[in-house]
C-alpha positions in Angstrom: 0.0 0.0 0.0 1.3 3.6 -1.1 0.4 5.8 1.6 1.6 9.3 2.5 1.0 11.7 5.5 -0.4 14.9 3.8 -1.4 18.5 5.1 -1.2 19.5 8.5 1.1 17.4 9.9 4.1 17.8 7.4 3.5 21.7 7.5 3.4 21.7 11.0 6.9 19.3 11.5 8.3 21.8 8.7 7.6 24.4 11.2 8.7 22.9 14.3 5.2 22.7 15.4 4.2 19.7 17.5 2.4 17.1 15.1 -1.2 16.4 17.4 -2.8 14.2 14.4 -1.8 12.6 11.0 -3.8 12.4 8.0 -2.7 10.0 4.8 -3.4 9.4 1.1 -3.6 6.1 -0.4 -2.5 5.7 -4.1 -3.5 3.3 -5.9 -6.0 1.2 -4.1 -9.7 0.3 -3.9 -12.4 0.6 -0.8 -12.7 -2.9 -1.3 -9.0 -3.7 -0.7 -8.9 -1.2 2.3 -11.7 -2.8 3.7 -9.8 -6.2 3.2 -7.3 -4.9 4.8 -9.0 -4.4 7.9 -9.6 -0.3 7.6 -12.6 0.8 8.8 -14.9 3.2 6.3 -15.8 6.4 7.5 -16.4 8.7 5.1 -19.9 9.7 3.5 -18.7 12.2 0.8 -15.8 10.3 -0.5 -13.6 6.9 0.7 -11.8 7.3 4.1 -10.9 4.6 6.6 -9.7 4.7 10.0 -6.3 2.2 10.2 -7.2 -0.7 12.4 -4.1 -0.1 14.9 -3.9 3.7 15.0 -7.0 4.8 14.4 -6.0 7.7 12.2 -7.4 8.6 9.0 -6.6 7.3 5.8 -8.5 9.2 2.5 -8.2 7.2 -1.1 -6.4 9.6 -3.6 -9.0 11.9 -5.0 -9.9 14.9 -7.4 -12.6 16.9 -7.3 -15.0 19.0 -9.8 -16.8 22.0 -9.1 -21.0 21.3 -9.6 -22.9 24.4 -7.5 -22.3 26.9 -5.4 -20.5 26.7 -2.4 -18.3 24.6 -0.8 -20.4 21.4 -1.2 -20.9 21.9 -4.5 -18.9 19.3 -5.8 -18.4 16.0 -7.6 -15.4 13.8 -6.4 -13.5 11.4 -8.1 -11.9 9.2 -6.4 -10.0 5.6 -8.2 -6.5 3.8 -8.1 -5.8 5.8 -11.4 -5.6 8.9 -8.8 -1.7 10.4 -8.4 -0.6 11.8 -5.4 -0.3 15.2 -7.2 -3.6 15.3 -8.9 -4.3 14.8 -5.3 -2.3 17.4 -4.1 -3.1 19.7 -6.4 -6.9 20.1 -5.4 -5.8 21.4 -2.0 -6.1 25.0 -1.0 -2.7 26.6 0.0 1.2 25.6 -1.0 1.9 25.2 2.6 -1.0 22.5 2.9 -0.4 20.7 -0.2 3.5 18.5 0.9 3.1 15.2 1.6 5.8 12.5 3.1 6.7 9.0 1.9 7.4 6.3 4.2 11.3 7.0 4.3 10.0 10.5 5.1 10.9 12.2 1.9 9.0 15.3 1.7 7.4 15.8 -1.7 6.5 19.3 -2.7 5.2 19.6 -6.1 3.7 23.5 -5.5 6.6 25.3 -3.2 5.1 25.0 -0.3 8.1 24.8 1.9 9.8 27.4 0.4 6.3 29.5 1.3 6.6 28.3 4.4 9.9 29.8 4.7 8.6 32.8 3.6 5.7 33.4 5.4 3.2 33.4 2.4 -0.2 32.1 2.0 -0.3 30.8 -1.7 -3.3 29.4 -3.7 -2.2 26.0 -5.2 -4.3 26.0 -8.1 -6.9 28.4 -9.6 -9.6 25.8 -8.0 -9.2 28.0 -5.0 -12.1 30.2 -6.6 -14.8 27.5 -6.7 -15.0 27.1 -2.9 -15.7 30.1 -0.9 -14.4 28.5 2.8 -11.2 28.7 1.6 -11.7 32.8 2.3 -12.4 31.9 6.0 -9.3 29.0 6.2 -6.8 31.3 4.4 -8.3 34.1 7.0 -7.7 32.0 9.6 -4.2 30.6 8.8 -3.2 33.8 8.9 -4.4 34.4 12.6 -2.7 31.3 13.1 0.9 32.1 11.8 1.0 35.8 11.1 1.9 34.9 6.9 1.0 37.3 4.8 -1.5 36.7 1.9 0.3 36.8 -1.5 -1.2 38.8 -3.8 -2.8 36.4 -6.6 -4.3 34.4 -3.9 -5.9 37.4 -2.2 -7.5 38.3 -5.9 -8.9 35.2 -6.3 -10.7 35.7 -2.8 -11.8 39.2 -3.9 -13.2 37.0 -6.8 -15.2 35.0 -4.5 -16.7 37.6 -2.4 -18.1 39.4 -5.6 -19.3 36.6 -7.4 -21.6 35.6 -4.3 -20.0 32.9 -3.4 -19.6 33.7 0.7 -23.9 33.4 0.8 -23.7 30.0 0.1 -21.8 28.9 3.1 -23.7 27.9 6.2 -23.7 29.5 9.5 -21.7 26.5 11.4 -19.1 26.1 8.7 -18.9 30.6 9.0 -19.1 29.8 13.1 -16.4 27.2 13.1 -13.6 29.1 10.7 -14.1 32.4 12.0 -14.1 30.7 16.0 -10.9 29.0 15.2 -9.7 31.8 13.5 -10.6 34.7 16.5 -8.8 31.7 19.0 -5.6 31.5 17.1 -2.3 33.6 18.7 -2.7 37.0 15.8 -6.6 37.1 15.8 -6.5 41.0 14.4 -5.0 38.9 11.3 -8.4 37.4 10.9 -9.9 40.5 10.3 -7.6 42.1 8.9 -8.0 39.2 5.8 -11.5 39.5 5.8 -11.2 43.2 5.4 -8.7 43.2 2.3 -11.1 41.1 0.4 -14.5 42.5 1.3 -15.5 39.2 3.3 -16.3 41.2 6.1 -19.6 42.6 4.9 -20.7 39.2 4.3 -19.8 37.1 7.5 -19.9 39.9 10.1 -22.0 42.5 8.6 -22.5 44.1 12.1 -18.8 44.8 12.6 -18.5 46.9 9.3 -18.9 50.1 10.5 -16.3 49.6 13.7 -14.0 47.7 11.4 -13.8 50.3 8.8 -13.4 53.3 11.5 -9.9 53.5 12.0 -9.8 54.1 15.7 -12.3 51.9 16.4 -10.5 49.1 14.6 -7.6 49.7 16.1 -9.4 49.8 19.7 -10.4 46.1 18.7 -7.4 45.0 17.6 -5.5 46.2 20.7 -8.1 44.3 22.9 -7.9 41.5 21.0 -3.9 41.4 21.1 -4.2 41.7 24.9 -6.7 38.8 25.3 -4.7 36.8 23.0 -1.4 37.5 24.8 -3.0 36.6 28.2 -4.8 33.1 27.0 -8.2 34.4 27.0 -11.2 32.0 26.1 -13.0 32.4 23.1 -16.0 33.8 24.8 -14.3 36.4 26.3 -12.4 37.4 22.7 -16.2 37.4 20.7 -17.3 39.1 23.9 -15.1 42.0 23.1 -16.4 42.1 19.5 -19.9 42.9 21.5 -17.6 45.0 23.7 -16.7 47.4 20.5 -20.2 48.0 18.9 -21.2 50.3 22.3 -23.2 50.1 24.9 -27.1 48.8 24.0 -25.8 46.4 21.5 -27.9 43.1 22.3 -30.1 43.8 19.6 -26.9 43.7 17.0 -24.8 41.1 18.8 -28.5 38.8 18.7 -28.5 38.9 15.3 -24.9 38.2 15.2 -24.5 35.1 17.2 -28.4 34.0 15.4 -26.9 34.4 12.1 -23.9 32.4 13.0 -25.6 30.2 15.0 -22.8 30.8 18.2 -22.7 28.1 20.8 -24.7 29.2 24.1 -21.1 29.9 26.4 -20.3 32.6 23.1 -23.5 34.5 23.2 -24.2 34.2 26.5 -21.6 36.1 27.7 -21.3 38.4 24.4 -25.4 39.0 25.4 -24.7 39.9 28.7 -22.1 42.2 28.4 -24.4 44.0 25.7 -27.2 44.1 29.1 -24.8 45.1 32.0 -21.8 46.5 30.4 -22.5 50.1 31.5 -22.4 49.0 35.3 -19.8 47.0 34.9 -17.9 50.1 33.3 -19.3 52.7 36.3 -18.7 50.5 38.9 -15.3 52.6 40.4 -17.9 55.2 41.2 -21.4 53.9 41.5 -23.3 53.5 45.1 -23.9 50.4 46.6 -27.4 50.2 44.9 -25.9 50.3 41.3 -23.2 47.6 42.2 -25.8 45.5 43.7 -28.4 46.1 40.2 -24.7 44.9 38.1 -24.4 42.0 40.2 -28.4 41.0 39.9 -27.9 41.8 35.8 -25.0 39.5 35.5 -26.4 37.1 37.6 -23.2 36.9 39.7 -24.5 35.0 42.8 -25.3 31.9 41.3 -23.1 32.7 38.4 -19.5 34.1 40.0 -17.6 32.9 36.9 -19.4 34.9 34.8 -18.5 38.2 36.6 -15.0 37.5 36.9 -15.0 36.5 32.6 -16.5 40.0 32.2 -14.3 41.9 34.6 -11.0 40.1 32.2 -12.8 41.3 29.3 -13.1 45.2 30.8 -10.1 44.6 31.4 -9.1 43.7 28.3 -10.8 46.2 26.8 -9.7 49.4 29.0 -6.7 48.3 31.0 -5.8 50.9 33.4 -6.6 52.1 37.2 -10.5 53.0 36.5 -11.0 49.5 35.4 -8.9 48.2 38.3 -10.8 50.1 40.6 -14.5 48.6 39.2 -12.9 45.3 39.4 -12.1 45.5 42.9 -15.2 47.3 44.0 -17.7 44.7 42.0 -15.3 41.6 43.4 -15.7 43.3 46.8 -19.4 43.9 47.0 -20.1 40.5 45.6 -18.4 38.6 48.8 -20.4 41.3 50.9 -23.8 40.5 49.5 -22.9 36.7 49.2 -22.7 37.1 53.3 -26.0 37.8 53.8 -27.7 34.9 55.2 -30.5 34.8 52.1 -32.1 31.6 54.4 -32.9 33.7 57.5 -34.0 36.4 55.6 -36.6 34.3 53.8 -37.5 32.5 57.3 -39.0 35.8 58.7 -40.6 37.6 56.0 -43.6 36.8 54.2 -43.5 35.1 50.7 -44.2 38.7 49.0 -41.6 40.9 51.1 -38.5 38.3 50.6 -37.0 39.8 47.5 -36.9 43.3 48.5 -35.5 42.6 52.0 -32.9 40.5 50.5 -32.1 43.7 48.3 -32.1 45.8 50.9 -30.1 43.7 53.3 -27.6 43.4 50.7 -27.6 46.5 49.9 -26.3 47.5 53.1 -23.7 45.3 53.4 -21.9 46.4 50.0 -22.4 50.0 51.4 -20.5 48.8 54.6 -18.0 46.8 52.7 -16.8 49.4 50.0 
């Protein structure tokens, strides 16, 4: 069997990278005689098997021919009469198309080392135009490793955006590239890639005004370089996109996170932020009744973790003494009013009454406490 380990892993042990998983190509063979062989069949678009020891993935050699729109929207071709090249060659960057033999000879038919060692994004082939996630991935590989995008390759994407193509793509596949992409060490790369070839108006349509006001952008980015440099989650990195539209932005960051279909941790804390970011940001100053009405908005007495993901995204956002200050007065009048004993309060008052005497005992302790 003539089988090669393709993509990912060769770019990555090019780089110095560690190698997490393997992926290989099969010339020359059959499902039948995989299946013989003891692989296990996996794939529903096109042959690939899982090896019966190590369990990683092994794809028959394959081409593929653009059908429809989008990046579904082909027919695949896959037979022994299938190169390694031909399969190469349908891939979407240089630095993803290398492959290595069993003796571990690296074969590189389109330059992708030598991109590699220049830190350029490439197209392979012009088949980068007829699938429009390749705008997102290229996007995202540059969040990733900080290459820059060569020229031809960022026309072709320019090509995609105006021919349409981007509408075709569905909100998870947009979700999952652009969530991978804002996780990755250089996400202001992400956006900057979008922004050079227009993509931005299609997959975050509510950013476009922030993103194309210079000091707004750069704003962003700076946040975003902080949260990156300190290991922030992805929540907290979207929740600063929600963080740059303003204050009263749930109705924009609800259509955001709809559109894209964001997982519940994303726009829950993106949401609430939109809801309680004012109090979060007054909080060096506000009286004990305006720290207690942030608490109660971020729900922070059943949901702690939530405050203190908000307060690293303020901080984020505004580093400095004021934010420092709201931090510390917020952190402080949440262990005050956790004190109260909520029980005995709700032992001696009738049903109706409990609430507001829980306020106002709370209340009084966060006045005592800061």
């Amino acid at each position: 069997m003539k089988a090669y380990v393709v993509g990912g892993a060769v770019r990555d042990g090019l780089l110095g990278l560690p190698v997490a998983d393997r992926d290989w190509v099969v010339v020359g063979e059959t499902p039948e005689a995989m299946a013989a062989a003891g692989f296990k069949p996996v794939g529903k678009d096109f042959p690939v098997f899982l090896h019966p020891v190590t369990h990683e993935e092994y794809a028959l050699a394959r081409t593929e021919r653009k059908s429809g729109r989008g990046y579904k929207g082909f027919t695949v071709y896959a037979a022994p009469d299938v190169s390694l090249e031909q399969d190469l060659a349908r891939r979407d960057l240089t630095i993803n198309a290398m492959a290595r033999d069993a003796a571990g000879q690296l074969i590189d038919p389109f330059g992708g080392e030598k991109d590699l060692r220049a830190g350029v994004l490439r197209h392979v082939s012009e088949a980068f135009a007829e699938d429009p996630v390749r705008v997102l991935r290229v996007a995202r590989f540059a969040a990733r490793f900080g290459f820059r995008i060569a020229d031809e390759t960022l026309a072709l994407m320019r090509r995609l955006v105006e021919a349409g193509e981007m509408q075709a793509l569905v909100a998870e596949r947009v979700c999952q590239e652009l969530a991978r992409g804002l996780a990755e060490p250089q996400p202001t790369r992400l956006f900057d890639a979008l922004l050079q070839c227009g993509a931005h108006r299609v997959v975050l349509p509510e950013l476009e005004a922030v993103l194309a006001d210079a000091p707004a952008r750069a704003a962003l980015y700076a946040s975003l370089e902080r949260a990156a440099r300190a290991g922030a989650t992805l929540p907290e990195r979207f929740a600063l996109l929600a963080h740059a539209l303003g204050p009263r932005c749930d109705e924009a960051v609800a259509a955001l996170c709809a559109r894209l279909r964001a997982p519940n941790d994303v726009e829950e804390l993106a949401r609430t932020l939109c809801r309680c970011g004012e109090g979060l940001d007054e909080a060096d100053r506000a009286p004990a009744a305006a720290l207690l009405a942030t608490l109660k908005c971020v729900d922070a007495f059943r949901r702690p973790e939530r405050l203190a993901a908000l307060l690293r995204v303020a901080d984020y956002a505004a580093p400095g003494e004021a934010t420092g200050a709201a931090a510390r007065r917020l952190e402080g009048a949440l262990e005050a009013a956790g004190a109260v004993d909520a029980a005995a309060i709700a032992a001696a008052s009738p049903r109706n009454e409990i609430a507001a005497r829980l306020d106002a005992a709370r209340e009084r302790a966060i006045a005592d406490a800061v």
